[in-house]
N, C-alpha and C positions, 0 to 999 in steps of 0.2 A: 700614791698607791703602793702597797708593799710590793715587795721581789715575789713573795711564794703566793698573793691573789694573783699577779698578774702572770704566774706561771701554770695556774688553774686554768685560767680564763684564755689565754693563747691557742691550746689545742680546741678548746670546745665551738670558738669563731675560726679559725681555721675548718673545721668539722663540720661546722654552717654553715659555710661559703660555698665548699666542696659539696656540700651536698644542694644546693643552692642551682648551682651552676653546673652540674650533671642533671637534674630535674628540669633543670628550663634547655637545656640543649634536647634532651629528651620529648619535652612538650614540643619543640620548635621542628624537631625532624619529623616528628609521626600525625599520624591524621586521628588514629583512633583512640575517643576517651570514654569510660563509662558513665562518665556524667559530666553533662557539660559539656563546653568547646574550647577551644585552643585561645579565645581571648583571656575567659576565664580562669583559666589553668595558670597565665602567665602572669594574671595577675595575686594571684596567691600564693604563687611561689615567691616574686618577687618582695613581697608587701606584707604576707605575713609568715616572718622571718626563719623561724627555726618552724612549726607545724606545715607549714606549707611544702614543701619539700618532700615531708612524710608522708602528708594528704595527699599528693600526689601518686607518688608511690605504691600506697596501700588502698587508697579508694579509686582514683581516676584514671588509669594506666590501662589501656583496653588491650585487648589482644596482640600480642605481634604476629604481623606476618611473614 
């Protein structure tokens, strides 16, 4: 694999991991989701890789208290 793909590709899995693993600590602390439960949440974060995280974020994330 070349120097400058693999210098593309470092920050953006880097970037998915981080976002990864902020989403599921997130899912893991809080009770409340707009849709769905805390199984389901965890498994989409984990499983489907880079959307899942976002999906999170932007649809499932219910109110803080």
């Amino acid at each position: 694999m070349s120097n400058g793909i693999l210098l593309v590709f470092i920050p953006i899995i880097t970037l998915s991991l981080v976002l990864a693993v902020t989403a599921l600590i997130h899912v893991l602390r809080n009770d409340n989701y707009r849709f769905g439960n805390r199984v389901m949440w965890v498994l989409i974060v984990l499983f489907v890789t880079a959307i899942g995280p976002l999906a999170y974020f932007v649809i499932g994330r219910g109110e803080e208290s």
